[in-house]
N, CA, C and O atoms as CSV, one atom per row, in Angstrom:
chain,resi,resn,atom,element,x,y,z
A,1,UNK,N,N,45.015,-31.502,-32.810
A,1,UNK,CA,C,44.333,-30.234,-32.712
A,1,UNK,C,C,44.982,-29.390,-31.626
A,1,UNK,O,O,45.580,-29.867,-30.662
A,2,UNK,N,N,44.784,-27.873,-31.907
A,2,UNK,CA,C,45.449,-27.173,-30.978
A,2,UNK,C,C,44.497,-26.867,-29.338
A,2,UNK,O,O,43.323,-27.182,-29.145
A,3,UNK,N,N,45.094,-26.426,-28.699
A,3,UNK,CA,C,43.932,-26.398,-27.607
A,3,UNK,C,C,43.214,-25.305,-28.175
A,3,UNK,O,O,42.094,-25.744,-28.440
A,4,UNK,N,N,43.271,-24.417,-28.412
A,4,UNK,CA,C,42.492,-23.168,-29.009
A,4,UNK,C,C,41.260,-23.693,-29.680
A,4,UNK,O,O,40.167,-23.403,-29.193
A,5,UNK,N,N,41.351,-24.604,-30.993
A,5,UNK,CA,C,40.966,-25.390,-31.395
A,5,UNK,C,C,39.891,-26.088,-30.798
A,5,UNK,O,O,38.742,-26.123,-31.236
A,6,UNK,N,N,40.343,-26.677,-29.712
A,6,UNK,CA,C,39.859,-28.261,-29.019
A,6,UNK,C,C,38.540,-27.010,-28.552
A,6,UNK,O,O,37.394,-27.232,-28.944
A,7,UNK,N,N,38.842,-25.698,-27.684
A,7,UNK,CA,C,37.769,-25.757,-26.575
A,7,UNK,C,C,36.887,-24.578,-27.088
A,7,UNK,O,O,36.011,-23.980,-26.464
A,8,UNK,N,N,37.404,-24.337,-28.627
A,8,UNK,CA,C,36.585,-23.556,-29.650
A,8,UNK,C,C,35.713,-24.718,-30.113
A,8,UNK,O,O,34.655,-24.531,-29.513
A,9,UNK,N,N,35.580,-25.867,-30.890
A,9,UNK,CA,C,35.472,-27.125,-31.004
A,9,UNK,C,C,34.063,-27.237,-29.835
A,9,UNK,O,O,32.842,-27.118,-29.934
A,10,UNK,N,N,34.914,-27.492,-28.872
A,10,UNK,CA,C,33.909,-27.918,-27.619
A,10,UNK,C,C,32.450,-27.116,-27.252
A,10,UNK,O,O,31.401,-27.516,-26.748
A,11,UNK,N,N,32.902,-25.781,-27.756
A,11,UNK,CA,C,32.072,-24.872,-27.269
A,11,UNK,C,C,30.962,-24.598,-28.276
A,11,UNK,O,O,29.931,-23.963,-28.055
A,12,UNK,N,N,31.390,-25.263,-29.590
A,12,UNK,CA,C,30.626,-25.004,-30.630
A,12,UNK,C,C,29.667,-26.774,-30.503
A,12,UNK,O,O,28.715,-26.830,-31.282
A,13,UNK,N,N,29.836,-27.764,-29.834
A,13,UNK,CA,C,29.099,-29.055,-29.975
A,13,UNK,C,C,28.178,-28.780,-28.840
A,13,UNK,O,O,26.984,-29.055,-28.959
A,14,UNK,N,N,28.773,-28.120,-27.464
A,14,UNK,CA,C,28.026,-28.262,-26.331
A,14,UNK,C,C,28.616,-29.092,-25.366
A,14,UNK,O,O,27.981,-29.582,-24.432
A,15,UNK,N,N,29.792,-29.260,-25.561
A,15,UNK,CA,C,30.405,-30.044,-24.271
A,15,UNK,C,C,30.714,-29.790,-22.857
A,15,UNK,O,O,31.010,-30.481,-21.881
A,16,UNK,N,N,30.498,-28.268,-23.164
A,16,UNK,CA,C,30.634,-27.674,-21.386
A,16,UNK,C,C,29.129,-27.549,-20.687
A,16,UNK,O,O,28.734,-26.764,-19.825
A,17,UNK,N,N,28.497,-28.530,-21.328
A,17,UNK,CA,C,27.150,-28.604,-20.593
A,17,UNK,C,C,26.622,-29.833,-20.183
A,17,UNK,O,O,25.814,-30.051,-19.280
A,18,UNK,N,N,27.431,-30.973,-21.309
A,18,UNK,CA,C,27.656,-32.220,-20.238
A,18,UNK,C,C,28.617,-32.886,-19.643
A,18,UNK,O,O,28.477,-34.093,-19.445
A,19,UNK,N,N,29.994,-32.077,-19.177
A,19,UNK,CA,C,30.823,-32.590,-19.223
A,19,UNK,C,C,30.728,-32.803,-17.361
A,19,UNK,O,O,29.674,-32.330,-16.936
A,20,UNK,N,N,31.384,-33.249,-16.552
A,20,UNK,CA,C,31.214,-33.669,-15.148
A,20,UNK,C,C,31.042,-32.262,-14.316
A,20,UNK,O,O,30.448,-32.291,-13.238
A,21,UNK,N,N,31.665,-30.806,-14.927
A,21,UNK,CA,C,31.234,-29.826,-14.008
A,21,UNK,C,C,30.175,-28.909,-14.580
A,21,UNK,O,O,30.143,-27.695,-14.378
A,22,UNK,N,N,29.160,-29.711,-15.439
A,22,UNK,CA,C,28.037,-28.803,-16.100
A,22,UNK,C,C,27.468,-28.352,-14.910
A,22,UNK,O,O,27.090,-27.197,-15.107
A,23,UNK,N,N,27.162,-28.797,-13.482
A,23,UNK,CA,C,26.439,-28.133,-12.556
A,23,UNK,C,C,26.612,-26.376,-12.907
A,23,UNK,O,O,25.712,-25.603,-13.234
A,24,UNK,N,N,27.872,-26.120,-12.740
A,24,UNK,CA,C,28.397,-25.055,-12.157
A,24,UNK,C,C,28.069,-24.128,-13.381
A,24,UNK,O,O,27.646,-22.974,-13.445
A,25,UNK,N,N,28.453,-25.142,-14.414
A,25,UNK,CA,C,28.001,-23.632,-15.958
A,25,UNK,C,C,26.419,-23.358,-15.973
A,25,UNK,O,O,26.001,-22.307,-16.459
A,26,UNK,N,N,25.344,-24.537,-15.312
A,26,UNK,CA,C,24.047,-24.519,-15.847
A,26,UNK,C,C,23.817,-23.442,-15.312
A,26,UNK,O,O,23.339,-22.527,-15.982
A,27,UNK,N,N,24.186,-23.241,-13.578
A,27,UNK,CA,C,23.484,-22.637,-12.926
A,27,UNK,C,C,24.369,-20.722,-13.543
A,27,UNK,O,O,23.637,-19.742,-13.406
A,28,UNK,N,N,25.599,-20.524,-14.043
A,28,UNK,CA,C,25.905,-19.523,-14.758
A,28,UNK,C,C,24.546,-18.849,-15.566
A,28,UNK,O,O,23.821,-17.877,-15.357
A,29,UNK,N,N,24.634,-20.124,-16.802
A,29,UNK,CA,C,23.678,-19.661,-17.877
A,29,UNK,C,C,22.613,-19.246,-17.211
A,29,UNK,O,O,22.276,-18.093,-17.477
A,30,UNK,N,N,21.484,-20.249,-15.830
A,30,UNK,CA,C,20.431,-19.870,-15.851
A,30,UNK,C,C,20.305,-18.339,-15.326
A,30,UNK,O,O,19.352,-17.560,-15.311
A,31,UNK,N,N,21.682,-18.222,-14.891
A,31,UNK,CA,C,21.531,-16.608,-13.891
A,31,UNK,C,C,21.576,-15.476,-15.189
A,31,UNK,O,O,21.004,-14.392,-15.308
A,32,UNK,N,N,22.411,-16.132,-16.009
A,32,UNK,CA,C,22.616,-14.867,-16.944
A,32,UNK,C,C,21.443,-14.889,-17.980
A,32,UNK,O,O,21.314,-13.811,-18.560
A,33,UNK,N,N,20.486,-15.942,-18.378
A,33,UNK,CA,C,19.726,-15.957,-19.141
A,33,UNK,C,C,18.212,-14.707,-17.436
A,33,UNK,O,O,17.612,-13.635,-17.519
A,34,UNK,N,N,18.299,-15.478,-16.613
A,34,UNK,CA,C,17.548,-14.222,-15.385
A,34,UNK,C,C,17.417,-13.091,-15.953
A,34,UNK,O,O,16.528,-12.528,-16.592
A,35,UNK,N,N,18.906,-12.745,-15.468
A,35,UNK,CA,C,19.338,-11.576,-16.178
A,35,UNK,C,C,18.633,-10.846,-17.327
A,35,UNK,O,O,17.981,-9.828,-17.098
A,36,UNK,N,N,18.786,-11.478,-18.861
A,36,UNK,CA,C,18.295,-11.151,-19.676
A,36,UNK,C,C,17.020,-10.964,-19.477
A,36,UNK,O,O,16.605,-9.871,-19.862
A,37,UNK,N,N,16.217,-11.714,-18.974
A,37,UNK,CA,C,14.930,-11.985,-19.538
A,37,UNK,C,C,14.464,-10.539,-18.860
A,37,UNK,O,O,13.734,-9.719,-19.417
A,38,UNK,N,N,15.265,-10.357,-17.038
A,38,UNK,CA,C,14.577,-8.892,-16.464
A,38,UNK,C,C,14.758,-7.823,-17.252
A,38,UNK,O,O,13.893,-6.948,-17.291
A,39,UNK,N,N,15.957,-7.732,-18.027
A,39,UNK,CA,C,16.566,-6.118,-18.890
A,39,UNK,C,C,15.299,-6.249,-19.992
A,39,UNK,O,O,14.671,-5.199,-20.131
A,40,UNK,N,N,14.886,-7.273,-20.710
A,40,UNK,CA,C,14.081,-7.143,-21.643
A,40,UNK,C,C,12.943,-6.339,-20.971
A,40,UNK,O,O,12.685,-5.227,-21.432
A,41,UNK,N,N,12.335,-6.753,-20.057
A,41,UNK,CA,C,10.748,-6.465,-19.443
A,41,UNK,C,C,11.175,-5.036,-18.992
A,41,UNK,O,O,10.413,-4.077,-19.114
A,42,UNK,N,N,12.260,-4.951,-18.537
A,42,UNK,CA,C,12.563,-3.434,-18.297
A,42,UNK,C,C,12.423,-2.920,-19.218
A,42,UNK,O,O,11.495,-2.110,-19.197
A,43,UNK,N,N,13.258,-3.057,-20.630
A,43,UNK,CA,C,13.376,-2.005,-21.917
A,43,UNK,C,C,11.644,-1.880,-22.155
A,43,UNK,O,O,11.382,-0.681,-22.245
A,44,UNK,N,N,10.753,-2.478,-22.247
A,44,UNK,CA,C,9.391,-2.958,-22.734
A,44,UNK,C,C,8.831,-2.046,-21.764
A,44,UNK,O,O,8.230,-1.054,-22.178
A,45,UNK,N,N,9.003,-2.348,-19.986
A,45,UNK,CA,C,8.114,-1.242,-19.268
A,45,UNK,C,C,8.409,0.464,-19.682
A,45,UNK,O,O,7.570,1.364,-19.651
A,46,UNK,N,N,9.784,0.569,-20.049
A,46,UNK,CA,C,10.401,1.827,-20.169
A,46,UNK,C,C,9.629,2.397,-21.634
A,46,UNK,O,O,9.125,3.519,-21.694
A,47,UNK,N,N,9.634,1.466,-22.740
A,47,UNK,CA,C,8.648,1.928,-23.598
A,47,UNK,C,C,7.213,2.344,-23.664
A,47,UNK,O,O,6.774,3.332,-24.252
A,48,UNK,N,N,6.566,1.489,-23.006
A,48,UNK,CA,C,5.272,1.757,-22.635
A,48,UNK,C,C,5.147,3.439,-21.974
A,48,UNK,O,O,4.454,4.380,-22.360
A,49,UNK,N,N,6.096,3.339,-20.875
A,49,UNK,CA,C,6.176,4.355,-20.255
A,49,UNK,C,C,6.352,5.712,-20.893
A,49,UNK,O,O,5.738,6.685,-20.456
A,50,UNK,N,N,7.075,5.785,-21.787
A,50,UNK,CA,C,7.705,6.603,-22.842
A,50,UNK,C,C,6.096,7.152,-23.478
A,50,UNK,O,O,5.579,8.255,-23.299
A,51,UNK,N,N,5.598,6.085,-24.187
A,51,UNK,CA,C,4.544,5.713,-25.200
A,51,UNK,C,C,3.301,6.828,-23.829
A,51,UNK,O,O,2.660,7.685,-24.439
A,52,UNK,N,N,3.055,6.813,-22.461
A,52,UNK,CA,C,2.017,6.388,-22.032
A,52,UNK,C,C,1.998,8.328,-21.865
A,52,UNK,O,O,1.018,9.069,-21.797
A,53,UNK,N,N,3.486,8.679,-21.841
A,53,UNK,CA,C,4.194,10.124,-21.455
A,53,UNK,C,C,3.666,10.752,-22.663
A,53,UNK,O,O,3.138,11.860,-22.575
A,54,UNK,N,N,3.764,10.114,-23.844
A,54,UNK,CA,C,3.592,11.035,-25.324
A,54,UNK,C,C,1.898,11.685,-25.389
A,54,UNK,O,O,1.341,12.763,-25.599
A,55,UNK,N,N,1.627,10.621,-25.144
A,55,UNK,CA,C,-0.048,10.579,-25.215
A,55,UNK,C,C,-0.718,11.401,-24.380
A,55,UNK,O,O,-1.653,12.066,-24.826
A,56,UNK,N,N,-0.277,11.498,-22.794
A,56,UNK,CA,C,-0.515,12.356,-22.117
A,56,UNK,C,C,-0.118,14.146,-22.402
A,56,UNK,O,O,-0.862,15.114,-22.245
A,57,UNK,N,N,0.961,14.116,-22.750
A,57,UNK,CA,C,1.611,15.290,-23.515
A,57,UNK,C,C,0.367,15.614,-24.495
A,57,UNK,O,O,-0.247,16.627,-24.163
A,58,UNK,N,N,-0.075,15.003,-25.538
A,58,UNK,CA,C,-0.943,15.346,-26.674
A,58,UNK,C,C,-2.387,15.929,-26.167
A,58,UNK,O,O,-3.115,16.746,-26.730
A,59,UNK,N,N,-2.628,15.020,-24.509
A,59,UNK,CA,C,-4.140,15.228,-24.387
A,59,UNK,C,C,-3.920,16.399,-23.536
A,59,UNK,O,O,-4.999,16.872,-23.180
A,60,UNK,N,N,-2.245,17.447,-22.791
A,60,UNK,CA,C,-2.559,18.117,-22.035
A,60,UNK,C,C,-2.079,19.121,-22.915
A,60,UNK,O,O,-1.500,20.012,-22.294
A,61,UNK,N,N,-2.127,19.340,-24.505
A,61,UNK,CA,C,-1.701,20.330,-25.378
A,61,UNK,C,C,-3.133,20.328,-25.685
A,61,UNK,O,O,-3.463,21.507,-25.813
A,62,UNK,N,N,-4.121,19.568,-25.859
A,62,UNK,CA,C,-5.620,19.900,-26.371
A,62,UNK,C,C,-6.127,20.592,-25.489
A,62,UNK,O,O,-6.455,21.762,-25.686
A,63,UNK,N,N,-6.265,20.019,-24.443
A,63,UNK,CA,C,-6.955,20.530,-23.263
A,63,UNK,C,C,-6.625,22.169,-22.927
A,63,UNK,O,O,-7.522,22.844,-22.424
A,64,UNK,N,N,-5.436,22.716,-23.195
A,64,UNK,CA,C,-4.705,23.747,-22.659
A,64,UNK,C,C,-5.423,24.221,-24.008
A,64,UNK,O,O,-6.554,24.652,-23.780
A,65,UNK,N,N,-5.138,24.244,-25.041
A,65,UNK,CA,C,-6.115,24.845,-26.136
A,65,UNK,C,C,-7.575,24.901,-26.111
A,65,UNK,O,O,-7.988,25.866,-26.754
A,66,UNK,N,N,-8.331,24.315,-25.679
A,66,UNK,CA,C,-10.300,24.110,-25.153
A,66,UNK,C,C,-9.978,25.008,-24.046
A,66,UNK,O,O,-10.738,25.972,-24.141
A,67,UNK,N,N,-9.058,25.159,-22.852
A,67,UNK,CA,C,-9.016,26.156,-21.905
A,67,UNK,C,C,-8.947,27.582,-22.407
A,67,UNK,O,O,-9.771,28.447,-22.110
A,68,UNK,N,N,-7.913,27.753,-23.183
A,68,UNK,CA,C,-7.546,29.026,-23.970
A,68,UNK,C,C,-8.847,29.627,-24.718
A,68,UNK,O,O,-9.134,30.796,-24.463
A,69,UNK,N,N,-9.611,28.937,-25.580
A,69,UNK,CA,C,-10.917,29.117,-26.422
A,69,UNK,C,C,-11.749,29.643,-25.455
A,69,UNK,O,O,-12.269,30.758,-25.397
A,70,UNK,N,N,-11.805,28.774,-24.762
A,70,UNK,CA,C,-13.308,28.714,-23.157
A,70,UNK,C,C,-13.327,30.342,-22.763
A,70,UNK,O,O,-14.329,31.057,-22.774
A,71,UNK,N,N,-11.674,30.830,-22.336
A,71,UNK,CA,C,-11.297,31.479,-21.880
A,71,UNK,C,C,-11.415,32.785,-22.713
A,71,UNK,O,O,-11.956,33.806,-22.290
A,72,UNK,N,N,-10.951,32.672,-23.727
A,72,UNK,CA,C,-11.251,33.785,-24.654
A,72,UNK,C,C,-13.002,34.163,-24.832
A,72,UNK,O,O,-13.540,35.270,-24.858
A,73,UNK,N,N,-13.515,33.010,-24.922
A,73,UNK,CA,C,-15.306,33.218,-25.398
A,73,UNK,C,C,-15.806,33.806,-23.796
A,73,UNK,O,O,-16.209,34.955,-23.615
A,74,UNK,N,N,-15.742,33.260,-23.229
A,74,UNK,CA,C,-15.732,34.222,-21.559
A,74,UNK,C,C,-15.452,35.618,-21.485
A,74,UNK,O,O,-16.151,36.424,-20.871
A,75,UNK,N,N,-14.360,35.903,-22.158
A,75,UNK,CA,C,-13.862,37.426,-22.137
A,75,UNK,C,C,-14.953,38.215,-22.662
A,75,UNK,O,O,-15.611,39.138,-22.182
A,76,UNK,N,N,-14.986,37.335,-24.288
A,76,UNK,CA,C,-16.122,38.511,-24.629
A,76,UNK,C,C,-17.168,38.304,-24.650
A,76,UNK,O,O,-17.860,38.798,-25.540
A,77,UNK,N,N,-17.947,37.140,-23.259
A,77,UNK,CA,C,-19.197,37.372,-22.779
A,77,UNK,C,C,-19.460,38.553,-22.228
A,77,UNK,O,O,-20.448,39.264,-22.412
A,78,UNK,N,N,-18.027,38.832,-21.165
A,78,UNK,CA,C,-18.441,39.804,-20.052
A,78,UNK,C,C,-17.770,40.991,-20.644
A,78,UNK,O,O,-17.241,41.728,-19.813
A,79,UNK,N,N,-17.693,41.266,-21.614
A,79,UNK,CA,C,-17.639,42.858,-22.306
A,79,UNK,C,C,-18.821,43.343,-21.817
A,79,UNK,O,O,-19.867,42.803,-21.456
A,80,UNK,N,N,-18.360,44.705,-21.893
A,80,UNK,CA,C,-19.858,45.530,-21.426
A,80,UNK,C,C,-20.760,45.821,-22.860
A,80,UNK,O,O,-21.990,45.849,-22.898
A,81,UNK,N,N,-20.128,45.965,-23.663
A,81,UNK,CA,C,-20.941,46.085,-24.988
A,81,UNK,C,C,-21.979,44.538,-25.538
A,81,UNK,O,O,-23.133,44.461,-25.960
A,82,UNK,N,N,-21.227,43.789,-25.355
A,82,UNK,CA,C,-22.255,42.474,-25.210
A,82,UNK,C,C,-23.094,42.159,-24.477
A,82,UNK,O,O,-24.159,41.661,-24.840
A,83,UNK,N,N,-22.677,42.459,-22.958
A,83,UNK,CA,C,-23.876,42.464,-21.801
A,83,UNK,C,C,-25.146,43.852,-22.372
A,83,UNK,O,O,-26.332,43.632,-22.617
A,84,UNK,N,N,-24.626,44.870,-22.441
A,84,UNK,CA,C,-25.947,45.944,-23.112
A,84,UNK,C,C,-26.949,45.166,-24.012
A,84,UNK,O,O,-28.172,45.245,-23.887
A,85,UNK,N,N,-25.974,44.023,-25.393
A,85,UNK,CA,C,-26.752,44.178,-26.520
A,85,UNK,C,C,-27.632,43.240,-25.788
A,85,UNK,O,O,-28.826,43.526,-25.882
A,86,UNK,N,N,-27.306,42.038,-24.979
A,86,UNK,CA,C,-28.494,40.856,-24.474
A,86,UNK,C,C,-29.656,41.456,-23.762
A,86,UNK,O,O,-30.841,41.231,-24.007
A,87,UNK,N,N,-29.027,42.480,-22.585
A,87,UNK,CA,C,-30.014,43.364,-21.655
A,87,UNK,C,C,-30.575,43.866,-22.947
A,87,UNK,O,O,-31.221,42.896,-23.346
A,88,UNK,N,N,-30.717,44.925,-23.931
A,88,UNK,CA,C,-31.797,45.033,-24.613
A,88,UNK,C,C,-32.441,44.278,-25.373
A,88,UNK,O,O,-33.615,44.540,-25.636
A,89,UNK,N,N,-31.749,43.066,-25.943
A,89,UNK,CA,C,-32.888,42.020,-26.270
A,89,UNK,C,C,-33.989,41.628,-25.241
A,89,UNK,O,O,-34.988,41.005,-25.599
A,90,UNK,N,N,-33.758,42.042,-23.844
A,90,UNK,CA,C,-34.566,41.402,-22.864
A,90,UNK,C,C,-35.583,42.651,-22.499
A,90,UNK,O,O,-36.418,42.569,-21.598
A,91,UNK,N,N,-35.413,43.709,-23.248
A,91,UNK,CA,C,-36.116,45.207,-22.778
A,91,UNK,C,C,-35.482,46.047,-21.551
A,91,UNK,O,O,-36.038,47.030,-21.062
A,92,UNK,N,N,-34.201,45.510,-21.109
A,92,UNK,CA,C,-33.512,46.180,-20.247
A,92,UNK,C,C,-32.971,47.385,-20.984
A,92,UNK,O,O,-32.909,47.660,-22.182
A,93,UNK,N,N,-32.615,47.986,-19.933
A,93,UNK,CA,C,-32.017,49.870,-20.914
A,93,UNK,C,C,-30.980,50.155,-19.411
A,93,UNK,O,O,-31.203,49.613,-18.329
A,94,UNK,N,N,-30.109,50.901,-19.624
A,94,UNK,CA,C,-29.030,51.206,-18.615
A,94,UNK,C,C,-29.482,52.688,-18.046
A,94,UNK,O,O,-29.571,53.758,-18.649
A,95,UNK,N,N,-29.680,52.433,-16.971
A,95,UNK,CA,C,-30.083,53.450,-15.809
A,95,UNK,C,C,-29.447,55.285,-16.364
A,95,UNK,O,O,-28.346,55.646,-16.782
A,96,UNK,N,N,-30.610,55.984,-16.130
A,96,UNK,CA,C,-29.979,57.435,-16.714
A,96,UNK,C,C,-29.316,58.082,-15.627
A,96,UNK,O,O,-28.371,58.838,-15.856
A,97,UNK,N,N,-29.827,57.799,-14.153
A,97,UNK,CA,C,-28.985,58.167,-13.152
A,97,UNK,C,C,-27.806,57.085,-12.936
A,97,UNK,O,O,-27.746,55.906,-13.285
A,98,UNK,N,N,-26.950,57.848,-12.283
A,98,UNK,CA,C,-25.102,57.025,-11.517
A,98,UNK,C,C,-26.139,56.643,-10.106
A,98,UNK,O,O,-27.208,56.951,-9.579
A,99,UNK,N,N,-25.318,56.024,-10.005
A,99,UNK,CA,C,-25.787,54.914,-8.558
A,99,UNK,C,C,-25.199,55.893,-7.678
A,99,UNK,O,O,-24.247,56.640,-7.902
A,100,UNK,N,N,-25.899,55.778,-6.658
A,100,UNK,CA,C,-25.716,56.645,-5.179
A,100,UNK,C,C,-24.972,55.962,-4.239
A,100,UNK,O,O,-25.607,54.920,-4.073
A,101,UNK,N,N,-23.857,55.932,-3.423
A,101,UNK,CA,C,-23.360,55.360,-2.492
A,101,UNK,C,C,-23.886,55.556,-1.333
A,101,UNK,O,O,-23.852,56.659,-0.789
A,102,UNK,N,N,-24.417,54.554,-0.829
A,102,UNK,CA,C,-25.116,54.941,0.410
A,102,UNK,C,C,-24.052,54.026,2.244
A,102,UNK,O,O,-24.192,52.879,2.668
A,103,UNK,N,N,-23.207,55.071,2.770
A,103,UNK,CA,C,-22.676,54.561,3.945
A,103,UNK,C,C,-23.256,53.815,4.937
A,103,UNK,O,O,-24.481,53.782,4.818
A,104,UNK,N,N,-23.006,53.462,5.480
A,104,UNK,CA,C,-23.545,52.837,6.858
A,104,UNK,C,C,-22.604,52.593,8.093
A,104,UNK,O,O,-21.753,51.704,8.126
A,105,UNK,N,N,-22.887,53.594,9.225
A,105,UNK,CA,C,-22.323,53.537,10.702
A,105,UNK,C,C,-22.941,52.727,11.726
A,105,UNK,O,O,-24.027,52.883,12.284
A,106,UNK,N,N,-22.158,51.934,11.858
A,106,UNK,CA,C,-23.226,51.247,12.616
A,106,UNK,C,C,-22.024,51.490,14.277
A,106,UNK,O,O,-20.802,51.461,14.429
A,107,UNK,N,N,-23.039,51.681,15.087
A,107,UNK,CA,C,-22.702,51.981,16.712
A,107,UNK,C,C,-22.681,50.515,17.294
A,107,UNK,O,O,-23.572,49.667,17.340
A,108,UNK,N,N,-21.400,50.494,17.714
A,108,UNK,CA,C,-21.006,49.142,18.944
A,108,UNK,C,C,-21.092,49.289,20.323
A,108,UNK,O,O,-20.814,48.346,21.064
């Protein structure tokens, strides 16, 4: 067999894991399997995160719309033509005289 062969061979039975310097590969694998396992929990927090961003987005596009409505029905509470029609449901009537400005000097 060629060496190419032999340590293609080897690598496909598992021999570099018991052979006299498996110490040195175990502790490889266990770092690089580390490795993996943190990038996974990362990709997973980064989704959530993504996921947690969308949702918030959706509830601050509703909300901004219930503000807008609120805001509009407010406007045309305080029209003056709407305030008249309630004041005369209540027997109120709008004053036939203008209001008088009355100053005040006061001495220090």
């Amino acid at each position: 067999m060629s060496k190419v062969k032999k340590s293609i061979y080897d690598v496909l039975r598992g021999s570099f894991l018991t052979n006299e310097s498996a110490f040195k590969n175990w502790r490889m694998i266990i770092f690089v399997v580390a490795l993996l396992l943190i990038m996974i929990s990362n990709a997973h927090s980064a989704d959530k995160k993504v996921l947690k961003i969308s949702e918030l987005n959706k509830l601050k596009r509703e909300l901004r719309a219930e503000y807008i409505d609120t805001q509009t029905t407010l406007m045309r509470m305080k029209m003056e033509s709407n305030i008249r029609q309630k004041a005369k449901k209540m027997g109120l009537q709008p004053a036939k005289t203008p209001p008088k400005r009355i100053k005040v000097i006061s001495k220090d």
